[in-house]
N, C-alpha and C positions, 0 to 999 in steps of 0.2 A: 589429582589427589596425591599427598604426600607420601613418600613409603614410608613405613612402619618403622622405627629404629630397632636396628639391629639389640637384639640380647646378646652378650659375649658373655662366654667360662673363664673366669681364670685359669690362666694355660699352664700355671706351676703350681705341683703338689705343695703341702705344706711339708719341711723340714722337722721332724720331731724327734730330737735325739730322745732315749730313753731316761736317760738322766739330767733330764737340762733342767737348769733353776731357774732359766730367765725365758721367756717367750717374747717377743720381737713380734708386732701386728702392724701390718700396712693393712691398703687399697685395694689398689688395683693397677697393674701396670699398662704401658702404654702400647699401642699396638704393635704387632707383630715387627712392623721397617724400622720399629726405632731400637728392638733388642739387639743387642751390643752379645749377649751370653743368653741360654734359658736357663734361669733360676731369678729370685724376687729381685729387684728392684734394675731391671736389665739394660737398661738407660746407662748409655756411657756417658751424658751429661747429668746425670744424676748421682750425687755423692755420698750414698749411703755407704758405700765401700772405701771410698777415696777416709769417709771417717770412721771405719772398723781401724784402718790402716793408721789413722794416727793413734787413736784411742788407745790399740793393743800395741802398736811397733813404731809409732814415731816416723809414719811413712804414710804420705795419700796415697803414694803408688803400689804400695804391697800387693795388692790384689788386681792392680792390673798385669796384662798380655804382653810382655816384654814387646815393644815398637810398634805395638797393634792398638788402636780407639776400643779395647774391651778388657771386660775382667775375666777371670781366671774362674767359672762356674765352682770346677770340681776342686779349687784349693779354696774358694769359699766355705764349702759344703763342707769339706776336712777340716777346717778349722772349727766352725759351726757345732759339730760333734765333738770334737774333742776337747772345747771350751763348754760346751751344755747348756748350748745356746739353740731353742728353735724359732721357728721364722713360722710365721702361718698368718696369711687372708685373712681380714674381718670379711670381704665381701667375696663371694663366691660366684654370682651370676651378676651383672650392671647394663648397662644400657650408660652409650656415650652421648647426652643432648647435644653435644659440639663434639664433633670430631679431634679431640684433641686426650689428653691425657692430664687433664685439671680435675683434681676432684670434686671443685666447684659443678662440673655439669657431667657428674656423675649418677645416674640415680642408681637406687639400691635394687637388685629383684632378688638376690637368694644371698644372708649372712651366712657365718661360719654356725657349725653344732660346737659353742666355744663349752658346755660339757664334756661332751665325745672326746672333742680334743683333749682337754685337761685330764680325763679317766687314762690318757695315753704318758702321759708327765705327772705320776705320782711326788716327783720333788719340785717340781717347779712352786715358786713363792712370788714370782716378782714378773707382771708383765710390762713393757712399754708398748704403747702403742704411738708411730711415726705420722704424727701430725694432727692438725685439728678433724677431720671426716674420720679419720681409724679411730680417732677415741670418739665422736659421736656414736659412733655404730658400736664401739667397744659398750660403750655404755648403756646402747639399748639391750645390749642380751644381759641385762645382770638385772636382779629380781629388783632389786633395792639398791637402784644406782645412785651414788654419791652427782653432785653437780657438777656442773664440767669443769675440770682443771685448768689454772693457766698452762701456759708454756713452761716447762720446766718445774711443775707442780708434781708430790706425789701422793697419793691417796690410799688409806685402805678399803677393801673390798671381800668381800665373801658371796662365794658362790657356790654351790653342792657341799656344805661342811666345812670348807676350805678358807683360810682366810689367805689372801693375795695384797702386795700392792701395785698399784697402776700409775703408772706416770706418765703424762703426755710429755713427746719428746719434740723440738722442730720437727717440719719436713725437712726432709734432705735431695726435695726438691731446687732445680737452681732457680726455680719463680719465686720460691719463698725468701724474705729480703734478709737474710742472716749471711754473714760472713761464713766460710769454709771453718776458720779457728772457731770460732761461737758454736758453730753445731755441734765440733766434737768435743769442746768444752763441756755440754748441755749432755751428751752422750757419755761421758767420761765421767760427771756424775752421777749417774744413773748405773753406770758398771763397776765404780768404786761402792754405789751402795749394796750392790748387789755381789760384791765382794769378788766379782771377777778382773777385776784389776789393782 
């Protein structure tokens, strides 16, 4: 008889500056041997950092570990805050049908309280959510959700009084088939409209 697949927590809190105007929603990241740093997106082959770094400084490497295959967690997090930007899970508890870190054989068992959270970001206006699964799952916590976005789409939304807009972003997956400049292209829009850059 087969085992049971494993339920896993997401192993990083969510980041919630108090004044941040953009919230940032992934996945789920990939298992423990492939964290590079603890905090979201911990894959050292994963370029969600490699494009914070061009987007804000004109560098993929900003944010990495001076001669070391990882990123720099706590100048993430530093910058994170003082730019008012948070980072938070759509998916809180998953189950991996293939041992791997695809969010194709992800199933869902526990989303985020994406109320709770916003009662925490009274300024926030603008969320992106990284990649086609974070905006599915974005989409099911909202009473009256819009249809699903293309790539580089952005939408309005209201949820608890609030109006918000959401925009699916790439993944910043390296399986997703986008060039390194195209993703933070795609990212660099989204932070020009959101008036942080």
């Amino acid at each position: 008889m087969a085992a049971m697949p494993e339920i896993e927590s997401h192993p990083f809190p969510a980041l919630l500056p108090p004044d941040a105007t953009v919230m940032m929603m992934g996945t789920f990241p990939p298992k423990a041997d492939k964290h590079a740093m603890l905090f979201h997106y911990p894959n050292f082959i994963n370029d969600m950092w490699r494009v914070y770094g061009l987007v804000f400084f004109n560098d993929a490497a900003h944010f990495q570990k001076i001669g070391e295959k990882a990123f720099d967690a706590e100048k993430i997090k530093a910058f994170l805050r003082e730019r008012g930007i948070a980072s938070c899970p759509t998916v809180l508890k998953a189950v991996r049908e293939q041992d791997n870190a695809s969010d194709k054989f992800l199933r869902v068992v526990k989303t985020v309280d994406l109320p709770a959270v916003l009662a925490q970001l009274p300024c926030c206006r603008h969320i992106c959510a990284t990649g086609g699964k974070a905006t599915e799952v974005l989409l099911s916590l909202l009473p009256d959700a819009p249809k699903m976005p293309k790539t580089g789409e952005t939408l309005p939304c209201t949820l608890a009084g609030r109006n918000f807009t959401l925009t699916r972003l790439p993944s910043t997956s390296r399986a997703y088939p986008l060039s390194l400049q195209k993703k933070a292209a795609a990212y660099r829009a989204f932070f020009e409209m959101a008036r942080l850059v």
